[in-house]
FITIVO-98568 format. One record per residue: residue in one letter; y, x, z of N, C-alpha, C in turn. Coordinates in pm, whole numbers, plus 50000, padded with zeros to 5 digits. Layout:
BEGIN
aYXZYXZYXZ/...
END
This chain:
BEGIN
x302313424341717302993430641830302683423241960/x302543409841951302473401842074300723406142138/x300123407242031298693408442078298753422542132/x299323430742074299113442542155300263447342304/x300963440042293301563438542427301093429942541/x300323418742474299433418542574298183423042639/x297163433142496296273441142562297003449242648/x297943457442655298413467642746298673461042877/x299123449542869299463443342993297603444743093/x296573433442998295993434843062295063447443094/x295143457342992294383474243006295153484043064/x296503480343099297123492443137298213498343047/x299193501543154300313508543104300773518243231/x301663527143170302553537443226304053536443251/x304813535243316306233535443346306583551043331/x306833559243192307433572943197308663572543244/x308973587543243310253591943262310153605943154/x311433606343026311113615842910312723620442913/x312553634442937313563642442991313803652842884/x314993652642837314783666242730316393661942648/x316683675142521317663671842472317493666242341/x316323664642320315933655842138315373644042182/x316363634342294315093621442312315403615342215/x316343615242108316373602641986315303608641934/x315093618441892313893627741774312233620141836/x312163623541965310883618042052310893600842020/x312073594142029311743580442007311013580241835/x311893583541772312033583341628310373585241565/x309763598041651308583601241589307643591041644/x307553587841759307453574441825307003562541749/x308073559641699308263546141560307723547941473/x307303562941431306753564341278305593566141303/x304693567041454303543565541417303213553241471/x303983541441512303633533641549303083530041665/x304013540141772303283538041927303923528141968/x303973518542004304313509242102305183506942216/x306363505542259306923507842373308123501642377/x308143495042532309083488142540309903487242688/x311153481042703311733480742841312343494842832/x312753496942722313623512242676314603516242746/x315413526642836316573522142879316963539942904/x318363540942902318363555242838319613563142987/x319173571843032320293575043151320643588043126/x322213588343110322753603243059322623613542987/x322193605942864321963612442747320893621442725/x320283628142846318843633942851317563629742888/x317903617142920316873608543051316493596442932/x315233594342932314603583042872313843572942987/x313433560143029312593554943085312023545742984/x310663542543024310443534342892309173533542941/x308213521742870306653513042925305753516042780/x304763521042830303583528842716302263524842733/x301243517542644300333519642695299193529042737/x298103528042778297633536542827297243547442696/x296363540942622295903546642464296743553042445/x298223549542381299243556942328300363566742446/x299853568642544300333575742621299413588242618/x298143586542603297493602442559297703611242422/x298973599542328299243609842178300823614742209/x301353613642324302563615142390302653633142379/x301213636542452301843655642455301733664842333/x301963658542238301873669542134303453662342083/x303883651242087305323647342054306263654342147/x305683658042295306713661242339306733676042336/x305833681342311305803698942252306913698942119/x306883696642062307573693041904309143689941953/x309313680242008310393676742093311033684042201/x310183691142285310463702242382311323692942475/x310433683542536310673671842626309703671542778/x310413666642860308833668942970309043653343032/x307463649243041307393635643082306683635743243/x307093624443279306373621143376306053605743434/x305103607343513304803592143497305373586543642/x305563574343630306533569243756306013559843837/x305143549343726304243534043771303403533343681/x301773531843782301303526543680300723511343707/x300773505843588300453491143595299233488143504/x298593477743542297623469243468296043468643551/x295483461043435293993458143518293033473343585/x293233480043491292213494543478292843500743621/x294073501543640294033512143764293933500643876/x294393488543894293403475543990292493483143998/x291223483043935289653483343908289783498043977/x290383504043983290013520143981290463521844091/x291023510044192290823519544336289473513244390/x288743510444336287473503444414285993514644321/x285383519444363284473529044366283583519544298/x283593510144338281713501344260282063492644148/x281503497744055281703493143889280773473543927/x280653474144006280323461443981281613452544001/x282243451944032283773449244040284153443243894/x284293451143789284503455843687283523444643570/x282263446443626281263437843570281433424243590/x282143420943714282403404643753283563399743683/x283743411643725285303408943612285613400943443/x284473407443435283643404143261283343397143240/x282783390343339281833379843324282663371543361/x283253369143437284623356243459285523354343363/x285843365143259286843363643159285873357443033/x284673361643032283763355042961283403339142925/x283263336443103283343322943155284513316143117/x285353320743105286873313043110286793305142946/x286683321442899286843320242710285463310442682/x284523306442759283563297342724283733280942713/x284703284042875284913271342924286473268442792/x287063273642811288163269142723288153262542597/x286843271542558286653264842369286203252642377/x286053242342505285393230542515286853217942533/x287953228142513289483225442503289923221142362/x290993215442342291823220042235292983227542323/x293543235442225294653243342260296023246342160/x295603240342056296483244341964296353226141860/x297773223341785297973213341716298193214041607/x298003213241502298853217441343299423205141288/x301023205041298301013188041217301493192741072/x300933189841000301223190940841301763180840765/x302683181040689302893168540605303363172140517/x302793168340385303183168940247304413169540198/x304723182940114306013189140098306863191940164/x306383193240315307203198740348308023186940431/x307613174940431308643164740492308723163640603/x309513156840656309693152840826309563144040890/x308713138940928308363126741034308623124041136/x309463118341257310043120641357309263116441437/x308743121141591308213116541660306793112041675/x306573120741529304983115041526304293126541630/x304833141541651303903148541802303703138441937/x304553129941949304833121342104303893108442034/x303993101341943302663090941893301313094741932/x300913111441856300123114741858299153119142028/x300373124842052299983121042229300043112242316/x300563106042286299953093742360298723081842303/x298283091742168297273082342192295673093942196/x296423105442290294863113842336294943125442299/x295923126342180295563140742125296653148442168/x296573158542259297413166742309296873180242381/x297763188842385297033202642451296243201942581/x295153206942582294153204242728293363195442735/x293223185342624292303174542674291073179742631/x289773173342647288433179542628288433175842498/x287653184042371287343180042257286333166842283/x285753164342398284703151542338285393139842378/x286713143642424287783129042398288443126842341/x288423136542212289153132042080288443120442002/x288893114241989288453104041861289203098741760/x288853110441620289913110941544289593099341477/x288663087441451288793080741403289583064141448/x289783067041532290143055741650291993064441619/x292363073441649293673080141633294133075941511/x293373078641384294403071941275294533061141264/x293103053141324293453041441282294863036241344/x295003037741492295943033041552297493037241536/x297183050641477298793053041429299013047941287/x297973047941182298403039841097299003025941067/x298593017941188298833008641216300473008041337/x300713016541364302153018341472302883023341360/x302713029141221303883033141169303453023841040/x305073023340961304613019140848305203035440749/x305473046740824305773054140754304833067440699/x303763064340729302183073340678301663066440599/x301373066540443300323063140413298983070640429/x298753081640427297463087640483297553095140607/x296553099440636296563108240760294803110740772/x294933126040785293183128640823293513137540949/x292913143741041292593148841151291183155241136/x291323167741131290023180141160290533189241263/x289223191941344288563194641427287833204341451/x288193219141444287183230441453288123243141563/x286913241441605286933252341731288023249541886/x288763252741846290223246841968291303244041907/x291123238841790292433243841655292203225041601/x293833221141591293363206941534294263205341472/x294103202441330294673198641205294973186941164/x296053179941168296593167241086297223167440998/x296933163840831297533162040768298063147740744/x299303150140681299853139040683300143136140504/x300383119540473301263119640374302473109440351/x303293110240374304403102840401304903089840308/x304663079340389304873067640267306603064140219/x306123060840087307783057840044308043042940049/x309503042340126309743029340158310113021940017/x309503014439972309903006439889310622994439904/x311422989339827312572974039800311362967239824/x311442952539923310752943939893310492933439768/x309382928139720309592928439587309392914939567/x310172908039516309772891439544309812883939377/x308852872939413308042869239283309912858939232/x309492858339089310102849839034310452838439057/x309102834439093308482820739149309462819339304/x309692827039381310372825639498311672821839516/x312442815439591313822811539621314282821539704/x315082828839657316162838839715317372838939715/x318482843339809319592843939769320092861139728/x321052863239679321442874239668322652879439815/x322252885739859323372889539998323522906639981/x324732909340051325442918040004324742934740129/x324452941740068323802955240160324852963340162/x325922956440189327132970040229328672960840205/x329162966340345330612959440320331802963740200/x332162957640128333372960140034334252950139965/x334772952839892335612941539828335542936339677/x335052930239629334172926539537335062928739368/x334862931139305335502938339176334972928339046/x333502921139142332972913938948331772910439008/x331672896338954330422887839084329792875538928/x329002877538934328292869138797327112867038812/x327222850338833325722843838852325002837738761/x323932848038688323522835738578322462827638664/x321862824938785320992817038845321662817138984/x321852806239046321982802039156324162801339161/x324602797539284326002793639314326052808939415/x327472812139306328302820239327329172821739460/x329142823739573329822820239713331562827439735/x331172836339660332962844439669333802850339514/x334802852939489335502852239398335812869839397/x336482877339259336712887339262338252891339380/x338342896139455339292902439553338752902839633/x337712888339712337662886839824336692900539913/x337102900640069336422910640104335202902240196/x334002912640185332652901440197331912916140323/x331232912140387330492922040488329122921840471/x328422932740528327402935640510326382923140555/x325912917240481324652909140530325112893840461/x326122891640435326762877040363325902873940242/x325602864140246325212855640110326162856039966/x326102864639874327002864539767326492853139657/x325652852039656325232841839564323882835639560/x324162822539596323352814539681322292810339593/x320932809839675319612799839617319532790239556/x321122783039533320862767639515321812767439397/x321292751439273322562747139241322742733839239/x323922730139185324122716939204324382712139132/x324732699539079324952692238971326102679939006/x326782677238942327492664138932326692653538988/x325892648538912324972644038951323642644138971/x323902653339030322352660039029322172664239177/x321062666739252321132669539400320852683639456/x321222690939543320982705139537319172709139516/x319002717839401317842722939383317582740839404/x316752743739458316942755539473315802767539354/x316812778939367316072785939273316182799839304/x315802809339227315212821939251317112828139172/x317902833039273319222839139216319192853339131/x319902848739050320112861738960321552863338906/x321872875438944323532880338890323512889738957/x324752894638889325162912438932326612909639013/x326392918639142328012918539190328102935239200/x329332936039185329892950339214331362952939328/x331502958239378332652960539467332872974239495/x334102974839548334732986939663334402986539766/x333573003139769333072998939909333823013639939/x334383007540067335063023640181333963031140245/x334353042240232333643051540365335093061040399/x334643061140550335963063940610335563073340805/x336113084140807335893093640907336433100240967/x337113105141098337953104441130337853119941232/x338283127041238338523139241296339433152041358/x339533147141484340793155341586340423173641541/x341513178241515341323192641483342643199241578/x341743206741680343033215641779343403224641725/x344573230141732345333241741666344603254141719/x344653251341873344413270841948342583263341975/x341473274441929340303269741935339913281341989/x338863286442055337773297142108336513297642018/x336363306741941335533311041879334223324141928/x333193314741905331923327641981331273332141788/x331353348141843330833352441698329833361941810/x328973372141755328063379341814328603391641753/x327903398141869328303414241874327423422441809/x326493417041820325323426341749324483429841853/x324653430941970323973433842071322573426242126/x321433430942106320243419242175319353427042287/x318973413542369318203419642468316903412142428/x315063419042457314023407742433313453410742520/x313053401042562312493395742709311043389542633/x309693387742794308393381142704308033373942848/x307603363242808306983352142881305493346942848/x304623349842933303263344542934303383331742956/x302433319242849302453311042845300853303742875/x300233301143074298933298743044298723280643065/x298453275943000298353258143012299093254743025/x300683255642994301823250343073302503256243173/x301653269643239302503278143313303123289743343/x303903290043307304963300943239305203311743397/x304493325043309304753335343401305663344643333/x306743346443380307723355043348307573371443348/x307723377043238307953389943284309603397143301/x309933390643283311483401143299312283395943432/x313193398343455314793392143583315113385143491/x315283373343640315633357543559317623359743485/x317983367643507319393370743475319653381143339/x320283377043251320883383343153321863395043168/x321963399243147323233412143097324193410843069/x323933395342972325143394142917325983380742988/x327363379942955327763371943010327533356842922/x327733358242819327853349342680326883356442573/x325893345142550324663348542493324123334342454/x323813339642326322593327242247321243329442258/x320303319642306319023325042302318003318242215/x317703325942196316253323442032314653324442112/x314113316042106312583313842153311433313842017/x310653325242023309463327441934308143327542021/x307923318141954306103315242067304793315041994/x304533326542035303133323341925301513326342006/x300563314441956299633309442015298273323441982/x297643324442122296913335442105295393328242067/x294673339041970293563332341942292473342041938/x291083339741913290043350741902289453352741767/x289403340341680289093341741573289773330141506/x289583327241398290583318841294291233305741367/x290143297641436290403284441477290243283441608/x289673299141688289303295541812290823303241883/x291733291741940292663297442030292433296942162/x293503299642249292933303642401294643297542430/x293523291542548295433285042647296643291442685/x296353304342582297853313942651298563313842490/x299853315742520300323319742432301793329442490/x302503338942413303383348542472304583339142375/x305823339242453306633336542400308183345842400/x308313353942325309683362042298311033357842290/x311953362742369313073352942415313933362642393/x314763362942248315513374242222316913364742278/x317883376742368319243367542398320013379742298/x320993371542232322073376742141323263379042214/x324033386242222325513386542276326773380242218/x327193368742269328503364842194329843367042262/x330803369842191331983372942291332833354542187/x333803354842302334493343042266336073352842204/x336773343142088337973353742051338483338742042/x340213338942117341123328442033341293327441955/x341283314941827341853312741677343003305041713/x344183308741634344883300741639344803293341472/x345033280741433345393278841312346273266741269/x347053270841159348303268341131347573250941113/x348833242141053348993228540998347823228640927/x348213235840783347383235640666346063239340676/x345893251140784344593257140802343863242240840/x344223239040961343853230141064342943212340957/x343933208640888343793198840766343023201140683/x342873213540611341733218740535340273222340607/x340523225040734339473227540799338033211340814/x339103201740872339093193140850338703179540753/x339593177340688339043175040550337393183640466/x337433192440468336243197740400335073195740507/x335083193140606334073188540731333833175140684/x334783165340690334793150840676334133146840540/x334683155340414334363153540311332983152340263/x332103165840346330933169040350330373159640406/x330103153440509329763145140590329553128840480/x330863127140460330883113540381329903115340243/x330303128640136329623128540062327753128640086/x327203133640201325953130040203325723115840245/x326723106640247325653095140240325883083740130/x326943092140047326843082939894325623086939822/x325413079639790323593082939701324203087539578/x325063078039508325203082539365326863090339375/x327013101339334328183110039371329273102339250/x328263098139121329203092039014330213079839027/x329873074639154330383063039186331763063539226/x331843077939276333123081639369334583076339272/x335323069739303336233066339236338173071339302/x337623075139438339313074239473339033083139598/x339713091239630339643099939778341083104639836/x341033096539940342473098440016342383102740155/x343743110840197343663118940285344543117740419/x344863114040514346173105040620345693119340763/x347083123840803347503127640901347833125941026/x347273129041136348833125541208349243137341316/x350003140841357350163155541392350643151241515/x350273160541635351083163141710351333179941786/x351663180041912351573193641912350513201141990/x349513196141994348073204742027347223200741893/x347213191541830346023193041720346963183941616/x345533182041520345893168541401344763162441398/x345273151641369344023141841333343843135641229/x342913143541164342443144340977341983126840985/x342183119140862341373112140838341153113640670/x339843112140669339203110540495338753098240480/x339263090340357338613079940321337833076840144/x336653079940102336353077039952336123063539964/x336693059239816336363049339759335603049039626/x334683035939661333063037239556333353028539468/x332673024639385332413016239267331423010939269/x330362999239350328963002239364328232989139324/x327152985839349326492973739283325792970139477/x326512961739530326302959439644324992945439672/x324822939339553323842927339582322282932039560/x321492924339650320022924439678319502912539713/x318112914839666318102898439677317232896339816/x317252884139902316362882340014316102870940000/x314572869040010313782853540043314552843640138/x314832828740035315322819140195313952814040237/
END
């Protein structure tokens, strides 16, 4: 659809006017053969206005015989009637040859990026890495240097283990493969202590190698030494060694959330308007009024990159800007609503960042009310194996 809304733009279109008492029937047959048309807008139930291109504006008079409709044309727009107030086809020929030139000069571009990464994963920030070290829309292909690019981002992240970069036509492909962070892994042979990767309160602490630093109750914080590198002897002098034992504790997670009674709710009406924006190097030519219709509206952006053949794209791309209609409605909701609302927010939240769900041992729930909202708090309690070991 985008490609052919933009041939019409640049070959020509018609601004009708379709007058009659079957204009739904005229649209309808319209749709089923697949004519094209847009900027629809309908005045007093007999009156159609609406944008056609030129092609599909010559299969118009046999729909409107059938229909028993009478059209007329109001504006016409595009390159072809430009060209057609000037008598000398050489006009026309320069014309050709500059759009020629353009599409020559461009393919000596990139224009388009593909970042790929295995299964589907997510890498943050690797488009802004990647540009700043060259590869970005507009630069000349003979200043890419994809081998100089991985090396240097391989080396800025430790979160790629591979990465290749191809190179055909104006079209540039990076695949990625995302490295998994592994535990650091330390030899036997090494002196470590065991320190604690999460605050809680310790339930069962057992050192068969190295001195034990805290007792079962005590509460210990994230990063403390639970059981130390070293031991000692009566008479013997501190020697150090590689720690080994298991600690386990209670660890809290805890979240906290104001819930107002009277809230404003935006749902949608069903109503959409779509608007299209030419996109050439970065400079956005508008086609519609910069103003909406609506008062309260969500807007959705679809942009898609124009090309000539598989890999060869071109510096434009059209981007479709559907706005949705939302109306706002008061909710009011009760105590219970308000707490449940609440709670199942908090709950959700906490449960994605326990890893093991089996651990969950205790879940409690605290209030406090007043008379514009409440303020939910959720707290689970874990069961967890909080020690790791780190090199002294």
């Amino acid at each position: 659809m985008y490609i052919r809304l933009l041939l019409n733009l640049l070959f020509g279109y018609v601004r009708i006017e379709v007058e009659g008492y079957y204009v739904e029937r005229f649209i309808n047959i319209c749709t089923n053969k697949k004519i094209l048309i847009w900027n629809l807008k309908r005045e007093k139930g007999v009156k159609l206005y609406l944008n056609i291109g030129i092609n599909d504006f010559k299969r118009l008079s046999s729909i409107a015989k059938k229909t028993k409709c009478k059209i007329k044309i109001l504006k016409k727009r595009g390159i072809p009637f430009l060209i057609s107030r000037y008598k000398k086809r050489k006009i026309f020929a320069i014309f050709l040859i500059i759009i020629f030139c353009l599409i020559c000069l461009s393919s000596k571009y990139v224009w388009n990026i593909e970042v790929i990464v295995e299964d589907n994963l997510q890498i943050e920030n690797v488009e802004e890495d990647l540009e700043a070290l060259g590869l970005k829309k507009g630069v000349l292909k003979s200043k890419v240097n994809t081998e100089q690019i991985i090396n240097e981002l391989r080396l800025k992240r430790d979160d790629i283990s591979w990465i290749g970069i191809d190179l055909k036509g104006t079209n540039v492909r990076v695949d990625i493969v995302k490295a998994d962070k592994s535990p650091e892994i330390i030899d036997n042979k090494d002196y470590c202590d065991i320190v604690a990767k999460k605050s809680g309160v310790i339930t069962k602490i057992t050192a068969q190698n190295g001195t034990a630093l805290f007792n079962v109750g005590d509460t210990v914080q994230e990063g403390d030494v639970l059981i130390a590198g070293y031991m000692e002897g009566k008479y013997t002098d501190r020697r150090y060694v590689h720690s080994l034992g298991e600690v386990e504790a209670k660890v809290y997670y805890e979240k906290t959330k104001e819930i107002r009674f009277n809230q404003d709710i935006y749902e949608e009406t069903g109503k959409k308007e779509t608007k299209f924006e030419i996109n050439f190097n970065n400079k956005k030519i508008k086609l519609y009024n910069k103003l909406s219709k609506f008062e309260l509206y969500e807007t959705e952006n679809k942009e898609m990159n124009l090309k000539l053949f598989n890999n060869l794209y071109l510096p434009i791309s059209i981007t479709k800007i559907t706005n949705k209609e939302q109306r706002k409605e008061p909710k009011k909701y009760t105590l219970s609503e308000a707490i449940t609302l609440g709670v199942n927010d908090l709950s959700s939240q906490i449960e994605n960042e326990i890893e093991d769900k089996n651990s969950i041992k205790n879940k409690d729930v605290k209030t406090v009310e007043n008379e514009a909202s409440v303020v939910v708090t959720v707290i689970y309690e874990t069961l967890e194996s909080i020690g790791e070991n780190k090199k002294i």
